[in-house]
GUPA-535239 format. One record per atom (N, C-alpha, C, O): x, y, z; residue in one letter; atom name. Coordinates in steps of 0.05 Angstrom, whole numbers, always signed. Example, Ala and Ser with C-alpha at 12.3 -4.5 7.8 and 13.67 -1.06 7.14 Angstrom:
// residues 2
+264_-114_+156_A_N
+246_-90_+156_A_CA
+264_-66_+156_A_C
+285_-66_+169_A_O
+257_-45_+142_S_N
+273_-21_+143_S_CA
+258_+1_+157_S_C
+268_+23_+161_S_O
***
This chain:
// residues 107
-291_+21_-22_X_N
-265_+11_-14_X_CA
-264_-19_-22_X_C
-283_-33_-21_X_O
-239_-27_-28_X_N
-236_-52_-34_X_CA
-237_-75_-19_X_C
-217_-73_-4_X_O
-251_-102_-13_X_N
-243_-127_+4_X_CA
-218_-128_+10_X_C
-216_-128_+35_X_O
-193_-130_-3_X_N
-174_-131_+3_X_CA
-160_-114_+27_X_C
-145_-123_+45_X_O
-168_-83_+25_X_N
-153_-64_+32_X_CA
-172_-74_+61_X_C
-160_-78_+82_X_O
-205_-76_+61_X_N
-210_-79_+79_X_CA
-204_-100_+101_X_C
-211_-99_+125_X_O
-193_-120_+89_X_N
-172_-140_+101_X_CA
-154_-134_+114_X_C
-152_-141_+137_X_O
-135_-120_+101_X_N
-108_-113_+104_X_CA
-118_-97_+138_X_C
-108_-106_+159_X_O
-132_-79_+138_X_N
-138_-62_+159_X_CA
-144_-78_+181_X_C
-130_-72_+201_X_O
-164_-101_+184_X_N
-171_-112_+202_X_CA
-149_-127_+212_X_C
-151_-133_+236_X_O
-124_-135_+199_X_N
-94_-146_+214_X_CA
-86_-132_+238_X_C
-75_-145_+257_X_O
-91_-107_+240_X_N
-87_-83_+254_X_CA
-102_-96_+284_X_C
-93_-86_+304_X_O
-120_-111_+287_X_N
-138_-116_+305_X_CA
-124_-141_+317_X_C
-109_-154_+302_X_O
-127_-147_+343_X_N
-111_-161_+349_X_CA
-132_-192_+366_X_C
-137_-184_+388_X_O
-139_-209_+364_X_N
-156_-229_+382_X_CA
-157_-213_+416_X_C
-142_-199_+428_X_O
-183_-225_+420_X_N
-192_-213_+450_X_CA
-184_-243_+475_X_C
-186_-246_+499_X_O
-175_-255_+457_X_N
-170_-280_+484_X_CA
-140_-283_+480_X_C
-127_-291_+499_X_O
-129_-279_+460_X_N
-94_-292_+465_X_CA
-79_-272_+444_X_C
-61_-281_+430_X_O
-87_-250_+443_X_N
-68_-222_+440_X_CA
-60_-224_+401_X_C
-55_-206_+385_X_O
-60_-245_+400_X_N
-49_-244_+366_X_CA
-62_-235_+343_X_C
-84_-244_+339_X_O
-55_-220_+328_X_N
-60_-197_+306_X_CA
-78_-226_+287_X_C
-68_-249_+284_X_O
-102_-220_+277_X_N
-106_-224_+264_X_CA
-92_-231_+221_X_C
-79_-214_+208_X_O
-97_-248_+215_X_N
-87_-245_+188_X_CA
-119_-245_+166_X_C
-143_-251_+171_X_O
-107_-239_+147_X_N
-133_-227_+121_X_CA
-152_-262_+115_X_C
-174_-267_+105_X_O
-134_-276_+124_X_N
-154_-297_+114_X_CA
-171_-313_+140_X_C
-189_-329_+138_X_O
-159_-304_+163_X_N
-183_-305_+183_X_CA
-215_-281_+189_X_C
-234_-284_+206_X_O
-210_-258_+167_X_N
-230_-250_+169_X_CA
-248_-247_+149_X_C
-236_-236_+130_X_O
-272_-252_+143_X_N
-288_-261_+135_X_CA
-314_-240_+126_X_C
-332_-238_+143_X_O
-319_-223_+99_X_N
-336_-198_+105_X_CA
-358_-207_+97_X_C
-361_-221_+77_X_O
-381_-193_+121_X_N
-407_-208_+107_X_CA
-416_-196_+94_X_C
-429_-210_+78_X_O
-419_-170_+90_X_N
-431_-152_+80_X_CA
-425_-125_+87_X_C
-410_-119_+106_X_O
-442_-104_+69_X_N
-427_-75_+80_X_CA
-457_-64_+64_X_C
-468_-77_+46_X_O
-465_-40_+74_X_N
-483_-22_+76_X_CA
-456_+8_+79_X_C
-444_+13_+100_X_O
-451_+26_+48_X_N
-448_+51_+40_X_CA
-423_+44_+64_X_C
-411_+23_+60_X_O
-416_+61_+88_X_N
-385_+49_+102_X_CA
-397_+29_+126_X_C
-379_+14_+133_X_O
-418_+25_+139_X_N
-417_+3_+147_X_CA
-412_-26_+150_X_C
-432_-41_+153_X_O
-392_-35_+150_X_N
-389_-59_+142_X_CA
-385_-82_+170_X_C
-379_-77_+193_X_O
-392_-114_+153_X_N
-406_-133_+181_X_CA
-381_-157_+169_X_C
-380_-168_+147_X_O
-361_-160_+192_X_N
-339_-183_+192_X_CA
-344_-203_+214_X_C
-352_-198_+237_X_O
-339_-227_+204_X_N
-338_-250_+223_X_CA
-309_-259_+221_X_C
-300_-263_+199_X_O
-293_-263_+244_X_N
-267_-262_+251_X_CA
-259_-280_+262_X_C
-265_-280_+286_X_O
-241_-302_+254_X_N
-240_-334_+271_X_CA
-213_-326_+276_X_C
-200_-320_+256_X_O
-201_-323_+300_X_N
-170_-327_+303_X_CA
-153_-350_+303_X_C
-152_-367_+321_X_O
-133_-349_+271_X_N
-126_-376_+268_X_CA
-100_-394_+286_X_C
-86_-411_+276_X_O
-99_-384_+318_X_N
-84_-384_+331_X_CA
-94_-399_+355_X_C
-83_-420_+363_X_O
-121_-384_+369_X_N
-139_-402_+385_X_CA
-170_-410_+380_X_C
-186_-421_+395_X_O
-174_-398_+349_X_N
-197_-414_+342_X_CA
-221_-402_+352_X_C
-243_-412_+354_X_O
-210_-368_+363_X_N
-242_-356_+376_X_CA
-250_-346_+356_X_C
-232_-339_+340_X_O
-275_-340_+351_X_N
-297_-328_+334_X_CA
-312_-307_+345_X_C
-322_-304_+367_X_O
-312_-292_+325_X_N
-328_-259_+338_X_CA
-342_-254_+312_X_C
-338_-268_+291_X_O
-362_-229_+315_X_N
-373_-218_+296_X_CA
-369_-185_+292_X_C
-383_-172_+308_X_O
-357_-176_+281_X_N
-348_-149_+278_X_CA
-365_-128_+266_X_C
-372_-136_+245_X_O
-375_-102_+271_X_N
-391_-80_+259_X_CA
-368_-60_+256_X_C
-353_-59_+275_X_O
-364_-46_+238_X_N
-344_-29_+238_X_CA
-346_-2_+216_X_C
-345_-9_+192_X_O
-349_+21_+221_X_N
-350_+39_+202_X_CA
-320_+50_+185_X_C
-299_+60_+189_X_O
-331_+43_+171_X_N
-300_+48_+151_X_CA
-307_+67_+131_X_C
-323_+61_+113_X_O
-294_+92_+131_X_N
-305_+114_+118_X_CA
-270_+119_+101_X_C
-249_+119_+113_X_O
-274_+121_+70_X_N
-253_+119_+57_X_CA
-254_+153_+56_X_C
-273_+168_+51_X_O
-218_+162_+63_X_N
-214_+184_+66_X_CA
-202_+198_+36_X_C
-188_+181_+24_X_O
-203_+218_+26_X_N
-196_+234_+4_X_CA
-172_+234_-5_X_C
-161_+253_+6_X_O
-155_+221_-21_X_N
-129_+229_-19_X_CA
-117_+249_-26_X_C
-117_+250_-51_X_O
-97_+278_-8_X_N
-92_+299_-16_X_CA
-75_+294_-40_X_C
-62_+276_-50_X_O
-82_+324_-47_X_N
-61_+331_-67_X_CA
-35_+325_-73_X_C
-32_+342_-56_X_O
-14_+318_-79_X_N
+11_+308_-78_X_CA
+26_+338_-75_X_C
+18_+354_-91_X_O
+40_+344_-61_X_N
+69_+352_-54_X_CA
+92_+350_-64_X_C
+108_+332_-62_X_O
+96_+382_-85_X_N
+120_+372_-97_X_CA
+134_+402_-102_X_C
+121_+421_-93_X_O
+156_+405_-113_X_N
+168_+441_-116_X_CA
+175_+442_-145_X_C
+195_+453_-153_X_O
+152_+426_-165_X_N
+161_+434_-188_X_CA
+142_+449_-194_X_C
+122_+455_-181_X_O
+152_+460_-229_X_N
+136_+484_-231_X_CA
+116_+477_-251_X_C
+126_+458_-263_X_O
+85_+485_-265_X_N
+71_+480_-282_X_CA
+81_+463_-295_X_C
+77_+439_-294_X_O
+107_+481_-319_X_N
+117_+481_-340_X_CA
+137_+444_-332_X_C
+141_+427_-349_X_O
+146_+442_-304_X_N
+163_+417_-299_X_CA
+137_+385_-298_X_C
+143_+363_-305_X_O
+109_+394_-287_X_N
+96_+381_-281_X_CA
+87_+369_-312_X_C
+85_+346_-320_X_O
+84_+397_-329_X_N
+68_+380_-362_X_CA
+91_+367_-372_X_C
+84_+351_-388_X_O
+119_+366_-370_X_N
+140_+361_-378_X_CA
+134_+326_-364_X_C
+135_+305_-377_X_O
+131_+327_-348_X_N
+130_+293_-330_X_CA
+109_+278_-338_X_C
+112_+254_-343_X_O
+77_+296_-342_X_N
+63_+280_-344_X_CA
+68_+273_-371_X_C
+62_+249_-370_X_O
+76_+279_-399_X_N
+76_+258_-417_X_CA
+100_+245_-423_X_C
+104_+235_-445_X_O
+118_+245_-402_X_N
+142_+228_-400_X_CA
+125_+198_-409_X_C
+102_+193_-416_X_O
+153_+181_-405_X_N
+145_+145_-411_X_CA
+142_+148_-376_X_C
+147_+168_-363_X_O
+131_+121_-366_X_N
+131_+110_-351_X_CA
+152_+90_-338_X_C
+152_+69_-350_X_O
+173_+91_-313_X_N
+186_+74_-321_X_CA
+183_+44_-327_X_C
+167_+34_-311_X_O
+193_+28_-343_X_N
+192_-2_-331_X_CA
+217_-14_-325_X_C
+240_-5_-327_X_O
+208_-42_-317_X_N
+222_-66_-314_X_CA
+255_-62_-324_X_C
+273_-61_-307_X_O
+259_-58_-354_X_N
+281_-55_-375_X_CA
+289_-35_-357_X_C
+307_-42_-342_X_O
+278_-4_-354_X_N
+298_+18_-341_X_CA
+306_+6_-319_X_C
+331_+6_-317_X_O
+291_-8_-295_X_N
+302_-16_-269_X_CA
+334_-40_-270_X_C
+353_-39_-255_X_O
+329_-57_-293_X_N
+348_-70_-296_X_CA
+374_-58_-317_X_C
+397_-66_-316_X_O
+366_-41_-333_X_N
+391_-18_-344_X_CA
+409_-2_-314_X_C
+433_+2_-312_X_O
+389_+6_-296_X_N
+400_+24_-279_X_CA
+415_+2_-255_X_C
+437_+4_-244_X_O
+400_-15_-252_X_N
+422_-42_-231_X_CA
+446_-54_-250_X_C
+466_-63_-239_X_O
+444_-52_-274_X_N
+468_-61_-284_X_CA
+489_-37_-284_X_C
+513_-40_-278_X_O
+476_-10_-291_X_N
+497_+8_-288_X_CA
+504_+17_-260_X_C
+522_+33_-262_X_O
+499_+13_-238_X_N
+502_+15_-213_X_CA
+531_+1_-201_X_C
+548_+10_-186_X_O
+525_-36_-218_X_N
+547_-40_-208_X_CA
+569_-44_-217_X_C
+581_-64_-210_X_O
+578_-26_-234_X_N
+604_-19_-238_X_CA
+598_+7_-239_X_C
+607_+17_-259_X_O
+584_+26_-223_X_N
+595_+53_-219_X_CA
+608_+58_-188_X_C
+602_+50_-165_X_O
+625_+74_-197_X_N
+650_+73_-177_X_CA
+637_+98_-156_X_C
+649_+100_-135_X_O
+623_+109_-159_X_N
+617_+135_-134_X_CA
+625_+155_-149_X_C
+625_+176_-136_X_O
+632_+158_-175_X_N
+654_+188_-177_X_CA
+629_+209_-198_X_C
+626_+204_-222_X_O
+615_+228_-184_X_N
+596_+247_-193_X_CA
+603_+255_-215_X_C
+590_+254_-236_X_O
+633_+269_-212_X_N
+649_+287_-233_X_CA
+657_+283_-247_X_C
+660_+302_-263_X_O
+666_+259_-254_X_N
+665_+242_-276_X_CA
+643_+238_-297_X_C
+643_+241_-322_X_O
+630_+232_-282_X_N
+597_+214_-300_X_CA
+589_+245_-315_X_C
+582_+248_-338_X_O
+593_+267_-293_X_N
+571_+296_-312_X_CA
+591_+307_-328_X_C
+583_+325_-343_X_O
+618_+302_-329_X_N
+636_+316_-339_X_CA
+624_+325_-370_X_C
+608_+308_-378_X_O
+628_+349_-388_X_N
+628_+355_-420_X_CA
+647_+337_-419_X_C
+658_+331_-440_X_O
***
């Protein structure tokens, strides 16, 4: 698992003397052994310091969830990817579209 993500998680934890959520740059990883990993934690609020042990076991991510069919899925995967250009084609055509469905699909 990544430093970062393991950061992000420890926000979740809140100081033991004045209630406030930790942030990623008050905690500090010393090291990690396979999911054991060892944090030192300064709360940048009242300045308390702790030392943290914590098992962090990275979980599998399922399969994705979807109702298309084989034939729709090989069709997607060698689609483009969108970018940037599509996002700003589709905000420009957004705003001047008026709401009217029946229009836009008309033959």
């Amino acid at each position: 698992m990544e430093e970062g993500t393991i950061k992000k998680l420890m926000t979740s934890l809140k100081c033991d003397t004045c209630g406030q959520h930790f942030k990623p740059t008050d905690v500090e990883i010393l090291g990690h052994r396979e999911e054991l990993w060892f944090f030192r934690v300064s709360c940048s609020i009242c300045t308390t310091a702790c030392l943290i042990t914590a098992s962090v076991k990275e979980k599998a991510l399922a399969d994705a969830v979807n109702d298309l069919t084989a034939f729709e899925l090989k069709g997607f995967s060698s689609a483009n990817n969108v970018d940037t250009d599509d996002v700003i084609d589709m905000r420009n055509f957004l705003r001047g579209f008026d709401g009217d469905f029946n229009a836009l699909f008309k033959p």
